[in-house]
N, C-alpha and C positions, 0 to 999 in steps of 0.2 A: 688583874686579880683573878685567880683562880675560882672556881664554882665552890660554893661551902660545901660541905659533907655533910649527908644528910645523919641527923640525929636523930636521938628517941625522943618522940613528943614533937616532932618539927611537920608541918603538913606537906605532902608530898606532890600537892595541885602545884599547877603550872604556873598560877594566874600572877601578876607582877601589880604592885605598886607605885602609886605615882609620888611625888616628892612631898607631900601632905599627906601621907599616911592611907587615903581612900585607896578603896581596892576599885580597880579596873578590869572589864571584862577580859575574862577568860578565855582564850584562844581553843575554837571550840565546842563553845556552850549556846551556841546561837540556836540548835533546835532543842534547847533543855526541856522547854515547856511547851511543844507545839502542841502536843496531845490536848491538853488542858484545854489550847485557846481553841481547838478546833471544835465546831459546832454540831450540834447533835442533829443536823437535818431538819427536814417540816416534820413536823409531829404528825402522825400518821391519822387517820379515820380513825373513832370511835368504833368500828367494825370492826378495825383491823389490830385494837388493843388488847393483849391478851389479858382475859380476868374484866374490862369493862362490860359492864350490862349490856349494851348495844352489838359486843361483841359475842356474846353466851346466847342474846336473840337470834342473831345472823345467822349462830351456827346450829341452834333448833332448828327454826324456818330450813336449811338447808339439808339439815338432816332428813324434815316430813318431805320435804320434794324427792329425796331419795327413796322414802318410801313409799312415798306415792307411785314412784316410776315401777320402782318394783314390784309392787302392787298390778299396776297397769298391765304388766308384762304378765305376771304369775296368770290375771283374769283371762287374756290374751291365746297362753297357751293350755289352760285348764277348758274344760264344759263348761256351757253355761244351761243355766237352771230356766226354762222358761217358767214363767207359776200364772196358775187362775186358769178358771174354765173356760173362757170362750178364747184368749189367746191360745191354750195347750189346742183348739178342735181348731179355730183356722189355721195353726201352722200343720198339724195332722190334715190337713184337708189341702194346703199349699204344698205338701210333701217334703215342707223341710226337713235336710237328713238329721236324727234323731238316734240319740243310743239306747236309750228306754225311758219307757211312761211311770211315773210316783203316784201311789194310790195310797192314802192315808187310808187305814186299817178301822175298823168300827164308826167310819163315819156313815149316819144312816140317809145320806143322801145321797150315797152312792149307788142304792139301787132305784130310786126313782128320780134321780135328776139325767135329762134327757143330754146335756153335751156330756157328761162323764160315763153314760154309755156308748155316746157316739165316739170317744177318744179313745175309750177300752177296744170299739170296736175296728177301727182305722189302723189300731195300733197293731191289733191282732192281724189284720190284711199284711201288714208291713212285714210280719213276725218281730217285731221291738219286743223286747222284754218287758212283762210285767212286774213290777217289784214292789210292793208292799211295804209298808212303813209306818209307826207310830206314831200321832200325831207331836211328842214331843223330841223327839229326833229330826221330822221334817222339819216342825219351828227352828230348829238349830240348822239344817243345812240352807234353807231360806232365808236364815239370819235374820228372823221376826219378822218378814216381807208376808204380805197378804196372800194365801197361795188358795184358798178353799178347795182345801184336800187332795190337790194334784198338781204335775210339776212335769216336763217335759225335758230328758235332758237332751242336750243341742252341741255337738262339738264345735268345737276350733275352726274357724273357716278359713279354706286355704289358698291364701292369697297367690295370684301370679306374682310373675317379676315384670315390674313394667317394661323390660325388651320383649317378653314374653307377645305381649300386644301385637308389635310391630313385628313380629313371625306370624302369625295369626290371621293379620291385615294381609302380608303377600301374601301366602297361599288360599287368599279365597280369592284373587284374581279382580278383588274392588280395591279402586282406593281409600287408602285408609282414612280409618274414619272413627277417634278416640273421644271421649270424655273427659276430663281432669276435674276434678271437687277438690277447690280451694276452702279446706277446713271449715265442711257442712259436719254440723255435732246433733243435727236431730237425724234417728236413724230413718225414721217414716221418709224424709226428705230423699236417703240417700235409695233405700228402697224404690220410690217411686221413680227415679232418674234411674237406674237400672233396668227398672220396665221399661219407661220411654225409649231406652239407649238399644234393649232388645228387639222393642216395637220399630224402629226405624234403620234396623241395620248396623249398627256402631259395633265393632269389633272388640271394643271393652270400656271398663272403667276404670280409674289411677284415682285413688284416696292418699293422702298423705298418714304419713306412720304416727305424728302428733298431734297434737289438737285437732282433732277433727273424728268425727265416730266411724267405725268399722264394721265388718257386716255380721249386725246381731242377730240373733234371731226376732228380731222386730222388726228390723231392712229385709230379713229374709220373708219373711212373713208379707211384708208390703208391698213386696216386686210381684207377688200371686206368680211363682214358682219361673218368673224369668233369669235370678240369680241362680240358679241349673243352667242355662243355657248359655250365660255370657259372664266371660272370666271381668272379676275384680282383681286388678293388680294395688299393690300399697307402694309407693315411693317414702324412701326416706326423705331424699330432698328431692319435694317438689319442683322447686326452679331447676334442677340441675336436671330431673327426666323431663321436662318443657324442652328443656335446651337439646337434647341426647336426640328429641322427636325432632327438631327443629334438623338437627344435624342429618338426620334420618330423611330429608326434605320436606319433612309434614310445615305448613301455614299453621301454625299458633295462633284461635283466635277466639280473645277473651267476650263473654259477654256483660257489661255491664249496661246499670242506667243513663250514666253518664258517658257512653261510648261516641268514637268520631265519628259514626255513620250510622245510619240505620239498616235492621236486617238483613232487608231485601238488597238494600245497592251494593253488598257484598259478593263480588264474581268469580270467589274463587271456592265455593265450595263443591262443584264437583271435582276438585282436585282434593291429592291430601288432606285432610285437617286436624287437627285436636282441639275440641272445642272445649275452652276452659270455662268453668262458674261461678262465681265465687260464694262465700259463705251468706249463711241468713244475717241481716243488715248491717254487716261490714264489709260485703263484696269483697271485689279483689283485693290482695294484699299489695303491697310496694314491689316486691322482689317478685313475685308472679305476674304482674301488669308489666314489669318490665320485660319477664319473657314474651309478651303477648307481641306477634306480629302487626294486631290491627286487633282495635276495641270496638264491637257493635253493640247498638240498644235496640232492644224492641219498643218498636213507638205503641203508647199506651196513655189512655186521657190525663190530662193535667192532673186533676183532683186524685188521681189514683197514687201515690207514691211510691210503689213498688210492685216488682211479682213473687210470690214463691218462687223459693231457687228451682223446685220442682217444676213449678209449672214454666218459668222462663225456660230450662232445658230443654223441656218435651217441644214449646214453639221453637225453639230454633234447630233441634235436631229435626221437626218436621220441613220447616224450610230447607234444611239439606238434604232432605229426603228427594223433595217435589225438584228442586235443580236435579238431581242427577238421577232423577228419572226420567227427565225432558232432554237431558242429555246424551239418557244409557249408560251414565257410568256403574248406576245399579248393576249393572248386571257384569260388570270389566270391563265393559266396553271404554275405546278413547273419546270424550269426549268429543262430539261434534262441531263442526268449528261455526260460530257465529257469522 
């Protein structure tokens, strides 16, 4: 028999029936419904739902981080405001560099209080600008901070490059001889480790770009005028300028409490070093102890449980002081042979 001709109202599917009138699949139709059966995946985090509350938090929180950073950055490259009277006269007396002195206008302790003559007068030696100011203007550039009618302003302090160092180191004909501050955030700390670093020869300092404080005018103020004399470099990534110094042939060598040796059985410092510190009661990080060549401790009674990061540095930069002054490398000389 011939094919019937298709008519009006006759359906033009393919699909065939069996001898009982049930329709039989369709030649064809086998992925009709795949869409359907196929599953929507894991349901994602509550973070990652758009319109869930957990998700509109995430994305606050993530927002203030951005402006916090921005923040950080804008303080960074803006002056900073020193305020109050005995900090404005030690840093005027430390010679931190300075752009000009704030003198709140009608305040009548200004002519008989004896440090706001002494800052008037340090300031004038310097030639710093005097600038005068309303007491309800300063309140607003102070941002309601305690200033008692004067203010110091402090520029941007300009950081090396941590290769910078290691140019620095050769041409003074010693071997090098670095600091690294593993995310110290009090400046006083960073300060005094600047002194020490100056007191004993060390060619610089390396601070990390995050977490960790920079040179304020309160580190400047606490070095008593050593951070003039020995460059602060910033690293972005710590571990990565450990490693670049390491590459450079410097000995990497962390101090901790819990380190493999103690100070003195250390023999390699009048060669290269960089001596790393780590922060106030978290010490060294994971990925900085990893760059460490070798972990020392300074032995210190049981009952004591720690040192100032400060004062641990100044003890062990002095111990590299006394080897490589028995050795001569103070001075470039090769060290002596044992």
């Amino acid at each position: 028999m011939g094919a019937e001709p298709l008519m009006a109202g006759n359906s033009q599917r393919r699909g065939r029936s069996d001898g009982a009138g049930k329709k039989r699949a369709t030649a064809g139709t086998g992925g009709k419904n795949r869409r359907s059966l196929v599953g929507r995946g894991a349901t994602p985090p509550a973070e990652a739902r758009p319109g869930h509350p957990a998700q509109r938090k995430a994305a606050a929180e993530a927002h203030a981080r951005s402006e916090r950073a921005r923040a950080r950055a804008r303080s960074e490259e803006s002056p900073e405001l020193l305020l109050g009277r005995n900090p404005v006269v030690e840093a005027l007396r430390a010679r931190i560099p300075a752009n000009a002195l704030y003198v709140v206008t009608g305040d009548n302790q200004r002519l008989t209080d004896e440090r706001i003559t002494e800052a008037l007068a340090l300031a004038a030696d310097r030639g710093l600008p005097l600038l005068e100011v309303g007491k309800a203007e300063f309140d607003r550039m102070s941002q309601g901070a305690l200033h008692q009618g004067i203010g110091l302003q402090v520029p941007p302090y300009d950081y090396a490059h941590p290769d910078d160092l290691l140019d620095l180191a050769h041409d003074s004909g010693r071997p090098p001889l670095l600091v690294a501050l593993d995310g110290v955030t009090d400046p006083r700390n960073l300060g005094a480790v600047v002194r020490s670093a100056a007191a004993f020869d060390a060619h610089g300092v390396v601070v990390p770009q995050r977490r960790a404080v920079g040179m304020t005018a309160s580190a400047w103020r606490t070095s008593a005028g050593a951070a003039a004399r020995i460059p602060v470099a910033r690293a972005v990534n710590l571990p990565r300028a450990l490693g670049s110094y390491q590459d450079a042939g410097l000995q990497t060598v962390g101090l901790a409490g819990e380190g493999d040796i103690e100070l003195h059985e250390y023999d390699g410092f009048a060669d290269a070093v960089a001596l790393v510190v780590g922060a106030e009661g978290t010490g060294l990080s994971r990925l900085v102890r990893e760059k460490c060549d070798v972990v020392v401790r300074i032995p210190i009674d049981r009952d004591t449980e720690s040192l100032n990061v400060s004062v641990a540095a100044g003890i062990a930069l002095y111990q590299v002081a006394m080897v490589r002054r028995s050795s001569g490398a103070h001075r470039g000389q090769e060290p002596s042979p044992s």
